[in-house]
PAMAR-676172 format. One record per residue (C-alpha): x, y, z; residue in three letters. Coordinates in pm, whole numbers, plus 50000, padded with zeros to 5 digits. Each point is the difference from the previous one (the first is absolute). Example, Ala and Ser with C-alpha at 12.3 -4.5 7.8 and 13.67 -1.06 7.14 Angstrom:
BEGIN
51230|49550|50780|ALA
50137|50344|49934|SER
END
This chain:
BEGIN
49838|49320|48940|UNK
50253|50152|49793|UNK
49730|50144|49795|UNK
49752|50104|50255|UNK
49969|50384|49892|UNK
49735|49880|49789|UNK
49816|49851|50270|UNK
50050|50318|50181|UNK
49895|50210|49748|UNK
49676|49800|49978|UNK
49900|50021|50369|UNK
50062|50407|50007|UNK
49765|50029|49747|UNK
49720|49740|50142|UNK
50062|50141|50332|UNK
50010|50374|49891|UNK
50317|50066|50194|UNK
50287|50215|49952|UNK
50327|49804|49990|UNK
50086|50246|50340|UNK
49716|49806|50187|UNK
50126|49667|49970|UNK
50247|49749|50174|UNK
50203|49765|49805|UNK
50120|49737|50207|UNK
50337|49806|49866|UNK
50255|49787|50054|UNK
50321|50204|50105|UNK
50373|49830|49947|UNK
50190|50316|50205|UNK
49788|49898|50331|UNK
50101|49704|50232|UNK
49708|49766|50032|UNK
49784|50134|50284|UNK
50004|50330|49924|UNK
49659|50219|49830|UNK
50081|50368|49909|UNK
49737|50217|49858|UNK
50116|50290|49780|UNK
49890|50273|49768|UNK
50104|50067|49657|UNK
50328|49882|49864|UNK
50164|49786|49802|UNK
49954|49607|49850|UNK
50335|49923|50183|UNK
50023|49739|49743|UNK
49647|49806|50056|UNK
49856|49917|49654|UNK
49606|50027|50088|UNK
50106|50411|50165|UNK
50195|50087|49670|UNK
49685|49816|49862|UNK
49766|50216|50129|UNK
50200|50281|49998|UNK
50035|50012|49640|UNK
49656|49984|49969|UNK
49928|50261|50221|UNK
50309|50220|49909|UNK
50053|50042|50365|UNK
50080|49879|50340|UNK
49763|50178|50230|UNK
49798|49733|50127|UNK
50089|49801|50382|UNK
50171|49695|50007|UNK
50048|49733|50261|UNK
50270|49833|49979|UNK
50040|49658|50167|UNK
50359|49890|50003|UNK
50112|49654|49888|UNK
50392|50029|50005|UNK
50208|49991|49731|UNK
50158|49656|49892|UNK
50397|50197|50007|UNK
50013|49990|49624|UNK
49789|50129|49720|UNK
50062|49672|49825|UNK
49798|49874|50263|UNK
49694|50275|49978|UNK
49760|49867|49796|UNK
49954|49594|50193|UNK
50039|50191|50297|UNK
49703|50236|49932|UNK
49785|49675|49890|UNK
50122|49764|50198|UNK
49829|49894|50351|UNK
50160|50192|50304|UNK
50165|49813|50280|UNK
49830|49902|50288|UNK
50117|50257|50239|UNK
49996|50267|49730|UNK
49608|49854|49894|UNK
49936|50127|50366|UNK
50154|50343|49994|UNK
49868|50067|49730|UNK
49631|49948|50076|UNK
50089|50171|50386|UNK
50076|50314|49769|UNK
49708|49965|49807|UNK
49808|50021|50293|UNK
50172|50267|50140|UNK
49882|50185|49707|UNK
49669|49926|50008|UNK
50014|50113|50387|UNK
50083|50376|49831|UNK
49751|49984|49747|UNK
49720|50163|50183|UNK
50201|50269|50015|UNK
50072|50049|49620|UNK
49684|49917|49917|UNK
49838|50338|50220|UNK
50238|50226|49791|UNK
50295|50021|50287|UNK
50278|49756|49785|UNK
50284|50181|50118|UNK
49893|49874|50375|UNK
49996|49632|49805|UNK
50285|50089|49858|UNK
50164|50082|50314|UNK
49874|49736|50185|UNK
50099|49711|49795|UNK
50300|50144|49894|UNK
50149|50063|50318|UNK
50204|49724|50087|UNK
49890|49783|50305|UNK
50334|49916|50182|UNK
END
């Protein structure tokens, strides 16, 4: 996964897309489990496959969905948290966010991703 801008690369050019019509969907250490956030541009924020790709690509300008998974509270702890199995509970939240994603995805996929955006971003509480 670390290395996945080559995969990316690959399916732009099978697919004939620009890297501005895709959606990269990742793993996301800053967001409690439970929580999907779709965004624009940006940074890697850290995630090896998005500074993958994004060396590849020389940019950022591409969506993103991020699914959160917590962070472990130490970077020692990063890297088996990231490929370990999630908790129970957090197993749970996580796919309930995943789903709430794929509720907004009609949406994105019509050409309105700011309303996705807006919709899955807003928080629920």
């Amino acid at each position: 996964m670390n290395l996945s801008g080559k995969s990316v690369m690959a399916a732009l050019r099978f697919w004939k897309i620009e890297p501005e019509q895709m959606l990269i969907a990742h793993d996301e250490l800053d967001l409690a489990p439970g929580i999907a956030r779709l965004k624009f541009d940006g940074g890697h924020s850290g995630q090896n496959g998005l500074r993958d790709t994004m060396k590849l690509l020389g940019h950022g300008r591409f969506a993103r969905l991020r699914i959160g998974i917590g962070h472990p509270g130490h970077k020692d702890r990063v890297t088996g948290w990231v490929l370990g199995r999630a908790s129970a509970d957090d197993d749970i939240l996580i796919g309930r966010s995943i789903d709430d994603a794929i509720a907004v995805m009609p949406l994105a996929l019509s050409g309105n991703f700011n309303e996705a955006m807006k919709r899955l971003n807003t928080s629920k509480d």
